[in-house]
N, C-alpha and C positions, 0 to 999 in steps of 0.2 A: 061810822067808818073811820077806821083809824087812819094816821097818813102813813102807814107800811101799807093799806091793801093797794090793790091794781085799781087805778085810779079812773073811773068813767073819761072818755078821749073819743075825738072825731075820728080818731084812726083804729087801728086794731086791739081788741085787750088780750093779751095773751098768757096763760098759765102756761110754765115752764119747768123742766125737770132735766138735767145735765148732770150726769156723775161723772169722776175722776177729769187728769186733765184733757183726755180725747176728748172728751164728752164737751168740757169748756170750751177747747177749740171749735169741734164744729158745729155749738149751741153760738157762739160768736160772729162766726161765718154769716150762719144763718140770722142772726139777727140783725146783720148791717143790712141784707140783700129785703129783709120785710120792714125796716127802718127806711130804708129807698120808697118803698112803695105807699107806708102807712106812716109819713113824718109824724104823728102824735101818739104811734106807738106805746102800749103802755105794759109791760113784761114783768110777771114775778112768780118766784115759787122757789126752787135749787136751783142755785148753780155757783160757777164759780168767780176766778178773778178776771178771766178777759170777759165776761157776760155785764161783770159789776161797773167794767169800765165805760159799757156802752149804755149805762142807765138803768141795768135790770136790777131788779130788788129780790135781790135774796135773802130770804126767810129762812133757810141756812144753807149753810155753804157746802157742794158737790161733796168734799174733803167725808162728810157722814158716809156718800154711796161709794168710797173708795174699797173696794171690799171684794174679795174673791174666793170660791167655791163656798160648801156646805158647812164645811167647821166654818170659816170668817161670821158667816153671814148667821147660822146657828147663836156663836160668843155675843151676837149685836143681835139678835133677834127682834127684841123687848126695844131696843131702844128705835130700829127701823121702823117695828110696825108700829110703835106711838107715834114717830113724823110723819108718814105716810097716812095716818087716819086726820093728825092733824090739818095735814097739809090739803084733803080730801075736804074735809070740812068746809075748811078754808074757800076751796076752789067751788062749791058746790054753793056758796053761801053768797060768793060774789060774781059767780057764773060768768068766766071770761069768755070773748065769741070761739075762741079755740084753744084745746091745751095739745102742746106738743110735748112730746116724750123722746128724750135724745139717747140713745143706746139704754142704758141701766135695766135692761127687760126685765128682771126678776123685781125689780121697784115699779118700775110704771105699768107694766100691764097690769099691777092686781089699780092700780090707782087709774088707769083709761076707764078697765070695764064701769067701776062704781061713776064715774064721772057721764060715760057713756046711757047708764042707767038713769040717771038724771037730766036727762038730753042735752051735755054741754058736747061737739065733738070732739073727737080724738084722731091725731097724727101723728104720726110713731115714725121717727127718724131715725134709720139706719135697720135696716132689716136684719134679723137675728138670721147666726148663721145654721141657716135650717139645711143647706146641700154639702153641712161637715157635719152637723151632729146633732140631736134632739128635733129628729124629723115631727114630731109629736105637737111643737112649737106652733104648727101653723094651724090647729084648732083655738089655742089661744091666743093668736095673733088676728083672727079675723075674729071672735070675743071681744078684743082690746082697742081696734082702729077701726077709723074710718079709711083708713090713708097712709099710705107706705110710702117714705121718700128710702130710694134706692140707691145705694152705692154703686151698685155692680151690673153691668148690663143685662145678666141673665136673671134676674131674682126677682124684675117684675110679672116675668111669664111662671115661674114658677107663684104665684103669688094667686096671680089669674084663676089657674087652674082650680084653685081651690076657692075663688070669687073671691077675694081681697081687692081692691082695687090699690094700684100699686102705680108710681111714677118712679122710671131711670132719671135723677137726676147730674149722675156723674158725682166725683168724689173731690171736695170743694179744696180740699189741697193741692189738690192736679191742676187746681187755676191760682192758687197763691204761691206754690212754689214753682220757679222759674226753669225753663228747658234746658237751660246751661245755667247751673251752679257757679258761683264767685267763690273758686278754693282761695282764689289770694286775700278777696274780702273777707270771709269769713275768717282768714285766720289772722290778718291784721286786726278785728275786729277781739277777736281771743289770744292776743299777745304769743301767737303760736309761730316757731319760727317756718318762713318760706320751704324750704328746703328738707328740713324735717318731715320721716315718717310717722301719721298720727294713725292713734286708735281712739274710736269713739266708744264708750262703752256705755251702753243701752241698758242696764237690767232691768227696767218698769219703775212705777211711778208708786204701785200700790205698798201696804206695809209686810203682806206676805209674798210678795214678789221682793226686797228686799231683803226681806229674811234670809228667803232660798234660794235666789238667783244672786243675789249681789254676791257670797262671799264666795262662791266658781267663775265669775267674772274675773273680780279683783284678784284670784289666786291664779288664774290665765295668764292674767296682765304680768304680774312676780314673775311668771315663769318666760314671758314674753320679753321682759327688759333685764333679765338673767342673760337671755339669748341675744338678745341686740339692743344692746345699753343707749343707743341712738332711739329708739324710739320713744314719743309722747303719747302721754293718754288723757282724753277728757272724759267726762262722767257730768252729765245733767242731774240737778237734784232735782227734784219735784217739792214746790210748796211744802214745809212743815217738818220735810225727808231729812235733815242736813245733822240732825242728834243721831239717828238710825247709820246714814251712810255711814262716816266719820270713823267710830268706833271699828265699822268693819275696815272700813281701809286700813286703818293704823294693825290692826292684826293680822290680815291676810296679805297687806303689797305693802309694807315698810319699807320706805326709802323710794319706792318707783313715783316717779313725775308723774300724778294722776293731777289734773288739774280739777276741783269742784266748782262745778257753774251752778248756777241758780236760776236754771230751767236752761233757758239756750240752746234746746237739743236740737234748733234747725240750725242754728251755725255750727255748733259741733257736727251736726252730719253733710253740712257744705265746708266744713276744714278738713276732714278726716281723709283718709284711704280707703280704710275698713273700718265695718262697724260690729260688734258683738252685739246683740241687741236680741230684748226679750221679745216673744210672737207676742203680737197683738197691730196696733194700729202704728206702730213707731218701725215695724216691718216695713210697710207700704211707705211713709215715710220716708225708707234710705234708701226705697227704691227709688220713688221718685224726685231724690237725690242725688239717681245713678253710682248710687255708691254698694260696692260689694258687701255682702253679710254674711255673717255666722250668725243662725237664728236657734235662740235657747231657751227652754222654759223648764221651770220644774213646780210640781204643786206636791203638798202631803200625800200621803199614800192612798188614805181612801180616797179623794178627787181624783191620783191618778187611774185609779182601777176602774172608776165608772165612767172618766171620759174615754180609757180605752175602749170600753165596753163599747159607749154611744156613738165613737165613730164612724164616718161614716166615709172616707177618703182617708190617702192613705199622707196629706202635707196638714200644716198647721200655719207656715207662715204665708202672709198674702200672695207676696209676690209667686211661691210657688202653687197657691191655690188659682190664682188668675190665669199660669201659664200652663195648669196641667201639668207641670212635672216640677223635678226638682233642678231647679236653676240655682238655686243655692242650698244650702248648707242645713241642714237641721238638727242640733242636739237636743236630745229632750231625755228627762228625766236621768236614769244611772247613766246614761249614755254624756250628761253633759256632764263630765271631769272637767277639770281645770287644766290636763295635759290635752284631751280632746279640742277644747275650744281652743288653747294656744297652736296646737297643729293645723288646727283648719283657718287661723287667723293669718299663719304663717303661710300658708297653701294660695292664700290671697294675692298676699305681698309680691310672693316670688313668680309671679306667672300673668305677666302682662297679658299675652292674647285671653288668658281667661278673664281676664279685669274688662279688657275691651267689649269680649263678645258679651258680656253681661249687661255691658251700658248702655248696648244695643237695643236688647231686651224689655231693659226699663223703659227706654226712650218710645220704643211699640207702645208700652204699658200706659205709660204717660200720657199719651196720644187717646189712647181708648178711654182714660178715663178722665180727658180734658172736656167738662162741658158747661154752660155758663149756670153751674148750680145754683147760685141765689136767686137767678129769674126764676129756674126750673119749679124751685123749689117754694117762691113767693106765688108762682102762678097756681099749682096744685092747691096750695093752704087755701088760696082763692075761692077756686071753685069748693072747695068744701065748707068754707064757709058761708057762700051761697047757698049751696044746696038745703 
C-alpha cells in the first residue's frame, strides 16, 4: 500500500469525489461535520483546495471535473474515463466503508454503480435536479446510491416515490453564511469604498462559462460605468481562471474599476448591491446574501437546444426555482446582451422598495434552508454504513 492510499483508521475510510468549486465547498462542509464525529477520519479520491486543507488526499484535483455540457465533456472524454476507471480501481482495491459523490453526476454515477457492484456503499450528495430537467435521472440515481443527501425540502419525497431512500439535510451555506451580512466588513476587508455603489460580477467558475458569459458581463459592466462613472465592480476568479479572465477584461471593459479577487465571491457578495451572476449554486449564494441579482447563463448551441428541449419549468436560477416564480431576473442565452444585463442591473439600483421586498424573500428562503446539515448529514452516512 502506498502512503497516498486511504489509510486503515479507527474512524471512518471515506472515498471521495467533489468537482468544481461548488462541489469543494460543500465536499468541505461536509467533511468537518464527519471529522466531528469520526476524529481518525481517513478521505481520498477528487477534490479540491478547501478539501486538501482539511487532510483529504487528492488523487487529483476537482479542477479535471470542471466541465460542462456535451461538446466539454465529449473534447475530455478519454481523458475522464481513464480517471474514473482509475480512480474505480483504486477505490475497489482498497474498499473504503463509504464513498460519497458530491454533485459531478455524469462522473460519479457511472463510478457509484461499479463500486456499488462490488458491495462498497454509495451516497450521493446533492440530488440532481430531476423536478427541472432530465426526469429520466431517477432510474439512474436509485442504480448509483444508497443514499441521497438533499438540499431542498421537496426532493426527498420525490426520491421516495421511486424507493431511493433520501434525507433533507438543508443546504450547509444557510448555516455558514450569516442572517445579516457585514456590507461594511466585507468591503473594508476588499479596500472597497463605504459609500460607493458596487457591482459583483458572478460569470462562473467553469472554462466554458468564462468563454460565454464573461465577455456579456464585463461588456454590461463598460456599459454600466459609461452610465454612472461612480460605480465599482468586483469579479471573483476561480483557481487557475485569472490567464482566461484578464484578457477578456482588458477587451470588453477597458478602463472600468473591475477589481480581480482570487476567489472571495462571499465578500464580494456581502460588499456589493447587486450582483450579475451566472445560474448555478453562486444564485442561492446572493440569495442567501440577501442581495439583488440579475441571473445569466449562456452554453453553445447545441447544449442550448437540448436543455430547452429537457425542460421541465419554466426558472433556472435557484432562488426563483425555490420560490415558484420569478423574483428575480433571468437572462439566458440571446436574451442576455450586455445592454439587457446593464438595464436590469440598473432596474436594481434605482428602486429601493424592490431591493427591500426581495431581502424579504431571501431572509424566508434562508430560514427554510437553515438546518444543522453536517449532523444531518453525518447521521444519514451512519446508518448506511451500518446497514
Amino acid at each position: 500500500m502506498s502512503s497516498a492510499d486511504i489509510q486503515p483508521a479507527s474512524g471512518l475510510r471515506l472515498g471521495m469525489v467533489a468537482g468544481e468549486t461548488s462541489g469543494d465547498l460543500l465536499a468541505s462542509l461536509l467533511l468537518q461535520g464527519l471529522k466531528q464525529r469520526w476524529p481518525a477520519l481517513a478521505a481520498a479520491g477528487i477534490g479540491g483546495p478547501k478539501m486538501v486543507e482539511l487532510g483529504f488526499d487528492a488523487w487529483w484535483p476537482a479542477s479535471k471535473l470542471s466541465l460542462f455540457g456535451y461538446v466539454d465533456v465529449l473534447l475530455n472524454y478519454r481523458e475522464l474515463v481513464g480517471i474514473r476507471n482509475a480512480l474505480g480501481d483504486r477505490l475497489v482495491r482498497q474498499r473504503p466503508d463509504v464513498f460519497v459523490g458530491v454533485d459531478a453526476p455524469d462522473f460519479n454515477f457511472g463510478l457509484e454503480k461499479r463500486l456499488r457492484r462490488n458491495g462498497i456503499r454509495a451516497v450521493h450528495f446533492v440530488c440532481p435536479s430531476i423536478w427541472a430537467w432530465r426526469p429520466e435521472r431517477v432510474k439512474t440515481i436509485a442504480e448509483s446510491a444508497d443514499h441521497v443527501l438533499c438540499l431542498f425540502p421537496f426532493e426527498p419525497e420525490l426520491l421516495r416515490a421511486h424507493g431511493i431512500g433520501a434525507t433533507y439535510v438543508g443546504h450547509p451555506l444557510a448555516q455558514v453564511i450569516p442572517m445579516v451580512p457585514d456590507r461594511a466588513a466585507a468591503r473594508r476587508a476588499l479596500n472597497l469604498p463605504g459609500t460607493a455603489q458596487v457591482v459583483a460580477l458572478l460569470p462562473g467558475s467553469r472554462r466554458s462559462e468564462i468563454k460565454l458569459i464573461a465577455p456579456r458581463v464585463l461588456a454590461a459592466a463598460a456599459i454600466l460605468h459609461r452610465q454612472r462613472a461612480g460605480l465599482r465592480f468586483v469579479l471573483p476568479v476561480a483557481p487557475g481562471m485569472r490567464s482566461l479572465v484578464e484578457p477578456l477584461l482588458l477587451r470588453h471593459a477597458p478602463g472600468v474599476p473591475v477589481d480581480l479577487l482570487d476567489g472571495r465571491s462571499h465578500e464580494a457578495l456581502a460588499a456589493c448591491d447587486v450582483t450579475v451572476v451566472a445560474s448555478g449554486t453562486a444564485t442561492l449564494e446572493a440569495a442567501l446574501y440577501k442581495r439583488p441579482m440579475v441571473v445569466t447563463y449562456v452554453v453553445g448551441w447545441l447544449n442550448a437546444m437540448r436543455m430547452k428541449r429537457l425542460r421541465l419549468q419554466p426558472w433556472v436560477g435557484l432562488p426563483n426555482v425555490l420560490s415558484r416564480e420569478f423574483i428575480v431576473p433571468e437572462l439566458l442565452q440571446d436574451d442576455a446582451t450586455p445592454e439587457a444585463l446593464a438595464r436590469a442591473t440598473i432596474a436594481w439600483l434605482d428602486d429601493a422598495p424592490r431591493r427591500e421586498a426581495v431581502r424579504v424573500r431571501f431572509n424566508e428562503l434562508h430560514e427554510l434552508l437553515r438546518r444543522d446539515t453536517v449532523r444531518l448529514s453525518a447521521d444519514a452516512i451512519a446508518q448506511v454504513v451500518k446497514a
